[in-house]
C-alpha positions in Angstrom: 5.1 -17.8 -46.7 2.5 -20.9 -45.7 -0.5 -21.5 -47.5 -3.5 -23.4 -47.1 -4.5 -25.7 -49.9 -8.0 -26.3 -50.2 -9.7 -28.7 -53.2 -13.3 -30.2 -53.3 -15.2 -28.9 -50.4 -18.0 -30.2 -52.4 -20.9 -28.2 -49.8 -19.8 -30.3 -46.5 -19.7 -27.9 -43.6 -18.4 -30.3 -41.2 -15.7 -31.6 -43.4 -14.8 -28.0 -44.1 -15.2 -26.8 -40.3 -12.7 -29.3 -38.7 -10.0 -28.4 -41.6 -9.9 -25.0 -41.0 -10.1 -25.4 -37.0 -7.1 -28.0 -37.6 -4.7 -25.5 -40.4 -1.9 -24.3 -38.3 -1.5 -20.3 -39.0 -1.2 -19.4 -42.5 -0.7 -16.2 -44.4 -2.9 -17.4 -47.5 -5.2 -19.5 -48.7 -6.0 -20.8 -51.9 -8.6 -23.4 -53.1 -8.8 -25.0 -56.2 -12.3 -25.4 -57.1 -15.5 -27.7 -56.7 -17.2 -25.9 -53.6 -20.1 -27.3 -54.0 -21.9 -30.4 -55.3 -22.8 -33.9 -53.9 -23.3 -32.6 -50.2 -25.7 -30.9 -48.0 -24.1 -27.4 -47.7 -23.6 -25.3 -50.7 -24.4 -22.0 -49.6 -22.7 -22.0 -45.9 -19.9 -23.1 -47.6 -19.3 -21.1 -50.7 -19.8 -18.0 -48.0 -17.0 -19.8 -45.7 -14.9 -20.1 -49.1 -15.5 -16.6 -50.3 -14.3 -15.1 -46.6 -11.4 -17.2 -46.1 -10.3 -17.9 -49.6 -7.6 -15.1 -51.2 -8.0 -17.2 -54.2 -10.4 -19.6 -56.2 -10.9 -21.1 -59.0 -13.6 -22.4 -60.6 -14.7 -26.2 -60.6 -16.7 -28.5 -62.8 -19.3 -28.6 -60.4 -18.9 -25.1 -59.3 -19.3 -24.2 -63.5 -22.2 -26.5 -64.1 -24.6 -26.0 -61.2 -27.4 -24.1 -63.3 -27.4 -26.8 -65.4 -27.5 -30.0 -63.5 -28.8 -32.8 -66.3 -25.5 -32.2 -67.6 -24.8 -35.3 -65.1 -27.7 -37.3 -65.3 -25.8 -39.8 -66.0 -24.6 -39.6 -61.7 -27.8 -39.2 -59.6 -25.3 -38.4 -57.2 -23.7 -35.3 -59.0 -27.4 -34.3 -60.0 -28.9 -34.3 -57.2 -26.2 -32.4 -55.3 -26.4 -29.7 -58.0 -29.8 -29.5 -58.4 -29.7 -29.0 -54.7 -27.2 -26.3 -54.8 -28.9 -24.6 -57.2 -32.0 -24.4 -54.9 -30.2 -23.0 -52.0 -27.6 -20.6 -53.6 -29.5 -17.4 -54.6 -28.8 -15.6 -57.4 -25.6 -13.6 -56.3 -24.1 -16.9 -54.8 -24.1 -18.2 -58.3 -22.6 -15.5 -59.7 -20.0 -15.5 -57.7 -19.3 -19.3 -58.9 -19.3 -18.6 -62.9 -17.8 -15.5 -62.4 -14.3 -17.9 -60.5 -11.5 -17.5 -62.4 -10.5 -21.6 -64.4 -6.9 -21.0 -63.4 -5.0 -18.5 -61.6 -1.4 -17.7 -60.2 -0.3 -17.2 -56.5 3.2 -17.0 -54.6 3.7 -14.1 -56.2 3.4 -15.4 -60.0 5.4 -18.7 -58.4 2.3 -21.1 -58.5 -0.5 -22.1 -60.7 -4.0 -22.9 -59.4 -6.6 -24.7 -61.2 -9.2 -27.2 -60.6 -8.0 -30.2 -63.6 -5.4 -30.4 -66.3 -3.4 -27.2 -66.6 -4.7 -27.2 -70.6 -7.4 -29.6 -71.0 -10.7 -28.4 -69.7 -12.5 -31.7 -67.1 -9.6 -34.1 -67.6 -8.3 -36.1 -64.5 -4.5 -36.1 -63.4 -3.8 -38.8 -61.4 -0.6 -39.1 -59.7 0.8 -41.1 -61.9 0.2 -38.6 -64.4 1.5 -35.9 -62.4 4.8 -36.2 -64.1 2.9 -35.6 -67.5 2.6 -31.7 -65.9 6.2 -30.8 -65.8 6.3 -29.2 -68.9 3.6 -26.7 -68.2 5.7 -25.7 -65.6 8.9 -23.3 -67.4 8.2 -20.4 -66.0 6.8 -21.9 -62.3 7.8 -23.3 -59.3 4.4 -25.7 -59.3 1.0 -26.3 -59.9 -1.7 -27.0 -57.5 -5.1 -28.9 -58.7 -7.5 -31.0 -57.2 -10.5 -33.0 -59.2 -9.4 -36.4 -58.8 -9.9 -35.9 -54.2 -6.9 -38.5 -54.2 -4.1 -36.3 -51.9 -0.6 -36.7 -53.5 2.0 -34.4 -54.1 5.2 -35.1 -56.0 8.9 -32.7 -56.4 9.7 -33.1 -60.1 12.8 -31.2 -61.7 12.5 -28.7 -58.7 8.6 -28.2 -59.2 5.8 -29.3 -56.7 2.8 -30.6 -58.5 0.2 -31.0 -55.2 -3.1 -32.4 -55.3 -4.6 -31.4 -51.6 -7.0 -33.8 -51.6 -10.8 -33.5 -51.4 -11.9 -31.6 -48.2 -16.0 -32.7 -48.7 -15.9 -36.3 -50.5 -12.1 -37.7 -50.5 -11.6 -41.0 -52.8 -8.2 -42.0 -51.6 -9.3 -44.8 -49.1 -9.6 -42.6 -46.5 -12.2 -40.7 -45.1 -10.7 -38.0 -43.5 -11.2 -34.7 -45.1 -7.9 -33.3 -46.4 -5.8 -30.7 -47.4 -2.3 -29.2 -47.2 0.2 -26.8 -46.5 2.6 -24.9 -49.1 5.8 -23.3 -47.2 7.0 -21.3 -50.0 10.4 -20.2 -47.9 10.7 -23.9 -47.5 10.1 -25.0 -49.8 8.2 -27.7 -48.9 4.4 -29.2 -49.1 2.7 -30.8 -45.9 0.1 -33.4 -46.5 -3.0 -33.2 -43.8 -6.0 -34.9 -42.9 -8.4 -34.4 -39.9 -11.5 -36.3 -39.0 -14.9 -35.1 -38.4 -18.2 -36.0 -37.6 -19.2 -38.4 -39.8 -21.9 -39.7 -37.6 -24.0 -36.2 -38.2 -23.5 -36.3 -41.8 -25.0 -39.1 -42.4 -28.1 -38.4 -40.2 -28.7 -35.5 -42.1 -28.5 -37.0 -45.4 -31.1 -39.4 -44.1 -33.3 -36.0 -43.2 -32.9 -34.6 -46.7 -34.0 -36.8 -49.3 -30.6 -36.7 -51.3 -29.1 -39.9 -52.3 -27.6 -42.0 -49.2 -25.6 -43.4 -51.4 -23.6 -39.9 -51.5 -23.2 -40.1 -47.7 -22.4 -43.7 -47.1 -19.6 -43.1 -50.0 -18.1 -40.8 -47.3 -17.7 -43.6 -44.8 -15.4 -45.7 -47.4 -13.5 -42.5 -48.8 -13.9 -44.1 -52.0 
């Protein structure tokens, strides 16, 4: 079976767009949280999410969007809420705090979640990844996103992926990306894909949001 890994759309339509025009045919799809926030998109892309998506789970942005002054300490992350929660109507939000924090897939063989498998918010970088293997007795890997730096790493037998962040990635690169599970393979592919940048930033500059959220893209920092 492939699958499509998908982490931190964070609402941009472009970014989204060119990943799933670039993911080879897969039978599933799973992404792990944070569909909206910081970006200009929310609504297009929670409806993209909620069509293609078999499976989501919920992110922090995704769980605290009708309450954005829970990051007032980030103009970035508050204004990119408190956008999102003027364009998502009422069901659209629902939708969001009714996801799911983690969730299994593979038939039982995989855990999806947004952070740590156990602690609620907290990063896992990739040198931390090895920190995961003992949640993983009973599984063949976990997949989580949250930190948008891609990395994936075969511990004991067990795949602990981070796809990377499709909407705002802050590995160096600003490619959106993502990845692909081969569960007969056993194996995990590592993508990235480029997209129009240039028309991002223009409409930033049309919206009144924080440039600072759109020139971040250029950096992928």
């Amino acid at each position: 079976m492939k699958i499509g890994l998908l982490s931190d759309i964070h609402a941009n339509l472009p970014a989204l767009e060119a990943v799933l025009d670039d993911m080879p045919d897969v039978d599933r799809i799973v992404c792990a949280g944070d569909v909206i926030g910081y970006n200009l998109w929310p609504a297009e892309c929670l409806e993209i999410i909620r069509e293609t998506a078999d499976i989501t789970v919920i992110g922090n942005h995704d769980r605290t969007v009708e309450t954005p002054h829970q990051y007032s300490a980030n103009r970035m992350a508050e204004a990119g809420l408190e956008h999102a929660k003027r364009e998502l109507t009422s069901e659209q939000l629902d939708w969001l705090g009714n996801l799911p924090r983690k969730a299994s897939f593979a038939d039982d063989r995989f855990v999806l979640v947004h952070d740590h498998p156990s602690i609620q918010d907290r990063y896992v970088y990739p040198a931390e990844f090895a920190n995961l293997r003992r949640y993983l007795d009973e599984f063949d890997g976990v997949v989580l996103g949250h930190t948008h730096v891609q990395h994936k790493a075969l511990i004991d037998d067990r795949w602990i992926v981070n796809p990377g962040s499709v909407g705002q990635p802050r590995d160096g690169d600003d490619r959106a990306a993502y990845a692909i599970l081969n569960t007969n393979r056993f194996s995990v592919n590592l993508r990235r894909v480029s997209y129009d940048l240039d028309h991002v930033i223009t409409r930033f500059e049309e919206s009144g949001l924080p440039m600072k959220t759109a020139t971040r893209l250029l950096s992928g920092e």
